[in-house]
C-alpha positions in Angstrom: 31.7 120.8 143.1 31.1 124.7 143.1 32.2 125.1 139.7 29.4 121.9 138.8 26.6 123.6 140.7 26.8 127.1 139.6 26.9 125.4 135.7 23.5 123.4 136.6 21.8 126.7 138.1 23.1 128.9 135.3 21.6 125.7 132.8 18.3 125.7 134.8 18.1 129.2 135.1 18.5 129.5 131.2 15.5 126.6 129.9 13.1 128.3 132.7 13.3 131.5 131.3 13.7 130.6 127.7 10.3 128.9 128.8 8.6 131.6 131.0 8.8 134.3 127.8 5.0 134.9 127.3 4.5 130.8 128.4 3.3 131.5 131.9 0.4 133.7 133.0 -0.8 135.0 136.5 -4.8 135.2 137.3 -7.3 136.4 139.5 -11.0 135.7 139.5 -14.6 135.8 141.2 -17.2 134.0 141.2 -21.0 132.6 141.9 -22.7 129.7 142.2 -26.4 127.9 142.8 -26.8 124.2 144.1 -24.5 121.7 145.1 -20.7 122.0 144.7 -19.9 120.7 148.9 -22.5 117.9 150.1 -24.1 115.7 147.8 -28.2 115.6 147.9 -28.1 117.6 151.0 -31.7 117.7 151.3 -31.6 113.7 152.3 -28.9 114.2 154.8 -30.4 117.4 156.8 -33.4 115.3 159.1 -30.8 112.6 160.0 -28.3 115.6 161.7 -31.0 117.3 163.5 -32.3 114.7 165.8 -35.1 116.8 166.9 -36.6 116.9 164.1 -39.1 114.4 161.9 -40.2 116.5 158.8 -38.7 117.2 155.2 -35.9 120.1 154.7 -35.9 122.3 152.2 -32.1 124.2 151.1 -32.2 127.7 149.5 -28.7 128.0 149.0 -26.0 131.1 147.5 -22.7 131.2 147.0 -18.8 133.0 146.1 -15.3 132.7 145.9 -12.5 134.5 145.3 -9.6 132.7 143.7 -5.5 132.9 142.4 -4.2 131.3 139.5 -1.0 130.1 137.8 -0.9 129.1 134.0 1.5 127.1 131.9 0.8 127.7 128.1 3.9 124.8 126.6 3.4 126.4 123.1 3.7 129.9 124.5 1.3 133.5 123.0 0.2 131.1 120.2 -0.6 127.9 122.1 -3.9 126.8 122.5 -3.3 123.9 125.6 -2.2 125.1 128.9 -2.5 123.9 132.7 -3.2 125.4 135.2 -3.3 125.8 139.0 -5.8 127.4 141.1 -6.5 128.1 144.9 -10.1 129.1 145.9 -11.1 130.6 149.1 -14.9 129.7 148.9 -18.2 131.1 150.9 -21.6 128.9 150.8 -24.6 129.7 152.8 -27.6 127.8 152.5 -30.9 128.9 154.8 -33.0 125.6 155.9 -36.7 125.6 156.1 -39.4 122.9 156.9 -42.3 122.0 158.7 -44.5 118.7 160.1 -47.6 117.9 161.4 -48.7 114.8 163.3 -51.9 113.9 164.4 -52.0 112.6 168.2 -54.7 111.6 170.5 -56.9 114.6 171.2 -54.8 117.0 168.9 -52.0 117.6 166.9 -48.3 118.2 167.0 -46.8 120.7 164.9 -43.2 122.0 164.2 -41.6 124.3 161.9 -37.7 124.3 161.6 -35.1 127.1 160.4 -32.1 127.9 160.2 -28.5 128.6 158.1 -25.1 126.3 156.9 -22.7 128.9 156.3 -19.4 127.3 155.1 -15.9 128.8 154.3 -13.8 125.8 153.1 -10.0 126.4 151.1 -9.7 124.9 147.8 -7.4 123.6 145.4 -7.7 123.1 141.8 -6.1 121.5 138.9 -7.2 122.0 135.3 -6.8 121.5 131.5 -7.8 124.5 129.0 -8.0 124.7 124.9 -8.1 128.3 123.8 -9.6 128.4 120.8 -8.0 130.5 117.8 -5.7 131.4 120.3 -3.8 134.4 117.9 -7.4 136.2 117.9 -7.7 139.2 120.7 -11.1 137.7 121.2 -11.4 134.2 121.5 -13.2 131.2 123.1 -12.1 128.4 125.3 -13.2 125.1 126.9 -11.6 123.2 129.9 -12.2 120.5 132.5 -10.9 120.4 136.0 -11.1 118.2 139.3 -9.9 119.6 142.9 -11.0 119.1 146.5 -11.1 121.2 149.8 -11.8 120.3 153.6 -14.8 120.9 154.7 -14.9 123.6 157.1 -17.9 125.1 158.6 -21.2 125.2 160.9 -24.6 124.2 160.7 -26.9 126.1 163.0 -30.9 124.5 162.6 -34.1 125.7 164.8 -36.6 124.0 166.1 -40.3 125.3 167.4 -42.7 122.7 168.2 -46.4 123.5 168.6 -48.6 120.8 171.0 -52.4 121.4 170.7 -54.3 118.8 173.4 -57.9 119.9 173.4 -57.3 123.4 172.8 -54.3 123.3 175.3 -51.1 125.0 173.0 -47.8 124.1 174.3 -44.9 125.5 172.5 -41.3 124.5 173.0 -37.8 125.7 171.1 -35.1 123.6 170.7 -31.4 125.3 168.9 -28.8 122.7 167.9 -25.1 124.1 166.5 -22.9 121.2 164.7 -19.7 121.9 162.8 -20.0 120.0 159.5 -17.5 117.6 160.3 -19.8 116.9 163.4 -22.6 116.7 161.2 -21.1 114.3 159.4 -20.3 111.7 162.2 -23.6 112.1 163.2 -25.2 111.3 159.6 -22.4 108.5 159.4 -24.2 106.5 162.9 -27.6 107.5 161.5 -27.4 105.7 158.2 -25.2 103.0 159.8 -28.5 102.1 162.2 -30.7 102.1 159.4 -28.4 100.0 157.1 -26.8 97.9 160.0 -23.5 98.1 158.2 -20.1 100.5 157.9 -21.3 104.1 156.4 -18.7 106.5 155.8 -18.4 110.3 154.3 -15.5 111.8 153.7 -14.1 115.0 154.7 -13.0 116.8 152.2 -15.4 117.7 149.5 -14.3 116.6 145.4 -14.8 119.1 142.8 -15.2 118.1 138.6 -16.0 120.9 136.4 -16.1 121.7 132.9 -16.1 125.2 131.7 -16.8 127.4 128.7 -15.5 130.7 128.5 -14.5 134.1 126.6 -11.2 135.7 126.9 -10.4 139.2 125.7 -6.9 141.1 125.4 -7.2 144.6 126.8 -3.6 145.5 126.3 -0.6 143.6 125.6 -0.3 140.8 127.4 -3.1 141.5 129.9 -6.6 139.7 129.6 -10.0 139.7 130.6 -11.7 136.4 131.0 -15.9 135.3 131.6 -17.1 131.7 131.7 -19.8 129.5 133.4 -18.7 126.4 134.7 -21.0 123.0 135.3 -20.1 121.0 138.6 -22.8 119.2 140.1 -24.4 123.2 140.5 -23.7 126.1 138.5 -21.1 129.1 138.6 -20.2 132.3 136.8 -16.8 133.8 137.1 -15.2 137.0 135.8 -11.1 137.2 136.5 -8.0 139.1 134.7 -4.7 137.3 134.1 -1.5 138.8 133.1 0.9 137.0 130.5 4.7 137.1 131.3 
């Protein structure tokens, strides 16, 4: 039984590195993006979380991540499919803005919201690439990928109302703090009133993507990559990856 085991290890220690010659590669990466990418249409969902306030919301959001990569390339240095693996650690901050006026009896009411999202979720991705003219130092490549992450994070919104009766100015502040999976439920019962049936979000956030990119070789075996990707926002990354 020894003898049989120590046979199948030397076997499988034989095909993975008869495979891993110049067939597997190593990566790290940065990036930015613009809209989107966590909750979808955000802009709809904001009112129904704050219940305090009546008025349209406007997102100004930003974005990075930071990322590590494994790479399969099953023709090896001259291959132009490969697969890979990747696990983001992502930052997106959006800062919330609005206002609304209603006319009462004798005067107005006024208020003006602010305030931040500022989300840190884990991701993982999985991913299809085509290099192409792969045996060129500099070369082109196009892939698509799909993932998903929790969604982890807070949502912090600001509320001053103004009350003008006859001249008479009456101001009052109102802060409400939500995690976003509390923002969530609470969006969930809102839309479930106004539809008078089951509403449900989940909680992890998906991610599709297809990508276009440039990849150079500095040195041997060690590369320098640049590509914009297209989820339902926009992102630039720059990363190195080493072949081995």
């Amino acid at each position: 039984m020894k003898k049989l085991f120590l046979i199948s290890l030397c076997i499988v220690s034989i095909t993975f590195l008869s495979l891993a010659q110049e067939n597997w590669e190593f990566g790290v990466h940065y990036s930015n993006w613009g809209m989107g990418y966590f909750i979808v249409n955000p802009e709809n969902d904001a009112s129904d979380v704050f219940d305090a306030y009546d008025g349209p919301i406007e997102f100004e959001t930003h974005g990075h991540n930071f990322g590590l990569s494994i790479r399969f390339f099953p023709g090896g240095k001259q291959g132009s499919f490969s697969v890979g693996f990747s696990y983001d650690r992502n930052y997106f901050n959006a800062d919330i803005s609005g206002s609304y006026s209603e006319e009462i009896e004798n005067g107005t009411i006024t208020k003006t919201g602010s305030g931040y999202v500022d989300l840190t979720p884990q991701s993982f991705n999985l991913d299809v690439r085509w290099e192409i003219m792969p045996s060129s130092k500099l070369h082109p490549y196009v892939g698509i990928g799909f993932g998903m992450g929790p969604q982890n994070g807070s949502i912090v919104f600001t509320t001053v109302t103004d009350t003008d009766v006859g001249g008479f100015i009456t101001t009052e502040t109102e802060t409400e703090e939500l995690t976003l999976k509390e923002a969530i439920r609470k969006i969930e019962r809102e839309q479930e009133r106004e539809q008078d049936e089951d509403y449900y979000m989940v909680d992890f956030f998906p991610i599709i993507y297809l990508n276009i990119g440039l990849r150079a070789e500095l040195v041997k075996n060690f590369y320098l990559l640049g590509e914009v990707a297209i989820y339902d926002g926009f992102i630039a990354r720059g990363g190195l990856a080493f072949r081995f």
